[in-house]
C-alpha positions, 0 to 999 in steps of 0.5 A: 652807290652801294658803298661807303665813299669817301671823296677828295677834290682840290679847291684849287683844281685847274679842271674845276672850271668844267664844274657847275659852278665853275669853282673847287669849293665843294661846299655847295657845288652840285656835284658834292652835294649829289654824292653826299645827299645818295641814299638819304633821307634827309638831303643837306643843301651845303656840304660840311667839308670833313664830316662824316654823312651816314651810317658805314653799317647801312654803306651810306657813309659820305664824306667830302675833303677840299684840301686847298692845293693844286690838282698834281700835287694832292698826292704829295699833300700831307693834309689830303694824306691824313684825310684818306688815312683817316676815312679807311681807318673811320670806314674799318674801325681800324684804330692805328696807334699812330696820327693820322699826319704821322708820315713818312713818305717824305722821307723817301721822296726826298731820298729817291730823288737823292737816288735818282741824281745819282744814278744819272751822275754815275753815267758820265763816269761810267761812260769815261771809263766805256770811251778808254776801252779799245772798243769806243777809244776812236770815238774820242776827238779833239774837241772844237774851238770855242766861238768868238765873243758875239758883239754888235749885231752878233750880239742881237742875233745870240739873243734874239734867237734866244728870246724866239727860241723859247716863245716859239716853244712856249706857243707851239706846245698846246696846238700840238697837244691838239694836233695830237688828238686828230692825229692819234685819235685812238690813244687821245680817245682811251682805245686800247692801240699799238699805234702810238698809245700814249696821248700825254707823250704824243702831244710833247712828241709832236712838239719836239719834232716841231722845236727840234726842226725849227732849233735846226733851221734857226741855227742854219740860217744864223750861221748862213747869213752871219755866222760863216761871215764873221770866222765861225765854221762847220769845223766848231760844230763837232757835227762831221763823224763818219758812219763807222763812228755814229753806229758805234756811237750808237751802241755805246749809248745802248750800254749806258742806257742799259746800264742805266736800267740794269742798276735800277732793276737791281734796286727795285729787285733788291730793296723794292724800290725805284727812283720815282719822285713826285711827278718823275716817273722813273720805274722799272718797265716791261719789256712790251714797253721797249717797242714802244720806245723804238716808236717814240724816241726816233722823233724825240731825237729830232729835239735832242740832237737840235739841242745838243747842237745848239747848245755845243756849238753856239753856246760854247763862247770864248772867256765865258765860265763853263759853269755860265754857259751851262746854266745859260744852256739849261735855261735856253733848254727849258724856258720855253716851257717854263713860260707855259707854267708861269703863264697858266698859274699866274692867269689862275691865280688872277683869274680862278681859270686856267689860261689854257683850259681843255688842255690843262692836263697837258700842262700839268705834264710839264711838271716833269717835263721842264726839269728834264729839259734843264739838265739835258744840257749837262749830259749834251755838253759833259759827253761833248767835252769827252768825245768832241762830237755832238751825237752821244749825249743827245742819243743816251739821253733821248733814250733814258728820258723818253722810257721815263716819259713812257713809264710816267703816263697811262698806255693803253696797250691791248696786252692781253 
């Protein structure tokens, strides 16, 4: 290298298993010592983590920074912040008449999710006000019973499929990030492709078709062999809608996705802004990225109509807060994945490797992942409770949650 280099690894990388050593500590990791010891004369066989190797006039200046963090939330880490501060200043000779840990980009992470909350508040109201227009007015109907309060055996049936539901998730997930890469072998090998080019998204597509179809079939055989037996019918479900109604249903969803957008736009045009925070992605697109939504959100689908009807039309239980019932939702919703998290970090806090390790930045996606599957509930049962059917909050919500998924992972499109 012909250059000054400054590096930052994070002592708790998940992917530091792949390392000679099989650790993060850089101090006399072979791949520290190779980038410090270029271009020198006088090799060193331990790193002094921080210091300054070379001469930045002869571009032989190295240094090595192991701040002691995960791997996703380095870029959200004061320390290794002050550090790269600190290395441009050092390789420039700018002198800043600020500290290097005199930040401020806390500030705006905190209020851009502040932004981002409010923004998808702000579509329930806006969708009220679309329903009371004479073009979606017939879209509202009576909204279904709720159901009996489950006893005996009703009650090991809720929970068990409760408990299935979320191991199912859990344990699907990495074999269908594998699965991913046989199936989209351009996107998973970094080739430039129009055929699902998104190998993060891809893995928690097929995982979504694969959950969506069992919360489907799980929910169809409790309601075959107890449920109709036991006074719960068809009727509950706020499932019938006649096809007039689902295409208009359809396109009231589009209006507040582009709502949604459209004001996010103006944000960013206006202010430069946009509502991304931490691991959530949420930008503005361009528009080559819509066809790409017309790609994925069909299969997304599977997984949000499953859940809308999961948690509209066996949830929603007799004398239960509404409050209880969503929260209950929420974690229904997201527990599966959760488990996936709990169960690598507590492996890796134990063990110094990763439960799941080829498929650790698959993981790592999920940080973005589980939040979005815990407030989905929300919008499935406050659009439910408007309309008495369950296909609006699960088709706006599939459409603004997976552009977010779209815009929040690397795409190798051949836009040129």
């Amino acid at each position: 290298m012909r250059s000054n280099v400054g590096a930052s690894y994070a002592y708790y990388d998940e992917g530091a298993y792949r390392n000679k050593l099989r650790s993060g500590d850089m101090r006399v990791a072979p791949e520290a010592l190779r980038l410090i010891n270029t271009n020198r004369e006088a090799a060193v066989d331990e790193v002094e983590i921080g210091k300054y190797y070379g001469d930045k006039d002869q571009r032989t200046l190295r240094v090595m920074h192991n701040e002691r963090v995960l791997h996703p939330f380095q870029p959200y880490n004061a320390e290794a912040t002050a550090n790269q501060i600190e290395y441009f200043e050092h390789a420039f000779d700018f002198k800043s008449e600020f500290d290097s840990y005199d930040q401020i980009w806390h500030w705006k992470e905190l209020l851009s999710v502040v932004a981002l909350t409010a923004a998808l508040i702000a579509i329930i109201p806006f969708g009220r006000l679309l329903l009371d227009t004479s073009l979606f007015a017939s879209l509202v109907q009576p909204i279904p019973g709720v159901l009996p309060r489950p006893k005996g055996r009703g009650r090991v049936l809720f929970w068990g499929t409760f408990i299935l539901g979320a191991l199912i998730a859990c344990f699907t997930y990495i074999p269908m990030a594998e699965l991913s890469q046989k199936l989209f072998v351009a996107a998973s090998t970094r080739k430039l492709t129009w055929f699902f080019p998104q190998r993060m998204n891809n893995a928690v597509m097929l995982w979504a078709v694969l959950n969506g179809t069992v919360g489907f079939l799980m929910f169809w055989l409790s309601y075959r062999y107890f449920g109709r037996k036991n006074g719960i019918s068809p009727a509950m479900w706020g499932a019938k809608i006649s096809p007039r109604q689902l295409s208009r249903t359809f396109l009231l969803a589009c209006s507040l996705f582009v709502f949604f957008f459209l004001f996010l736009f103006s944000v960013y045009y206006f202010f430069h802004v946009d509502y991304r925070f931490l691991f959530m992605g949420v930008r503005v697109f361009q528009p080559a990225l819509l066809i790409l939504l017309l790609m994925y959100a069909p299969f997304f689908f599977i997984l949000f109509l499953s859940n809308s009807l999961r948690v509209n039309a066996a949830m929603r239980i007799v004398g239960q807060p509404e409050w209880r019932s969503m929260l209950l939702g929420g974690v229904a919703n997201s527990l599966g994945l959760l488990l996936i998290v709990v169960l690598q970090y507590v492996t890796f806090a134990v063990t110094g490797t990763v439960y799941w390790t080829d498929g650790w930045l698959y993981v790592n996606l999920l940080f973005a992942v589980v939040p979005m599957m815990f407030v989905l509930l929300f919008f499935n049962r406050y659009f439910f409770r408007m309309t008495g059917t369950i296909y609006l909050g699960p088709m706006i919500t599939c459409l603004i949650f997976v552009m977010i998924l779209i815009t929040n992972t690397v795409i190798y499109l051949p836009l040129e």
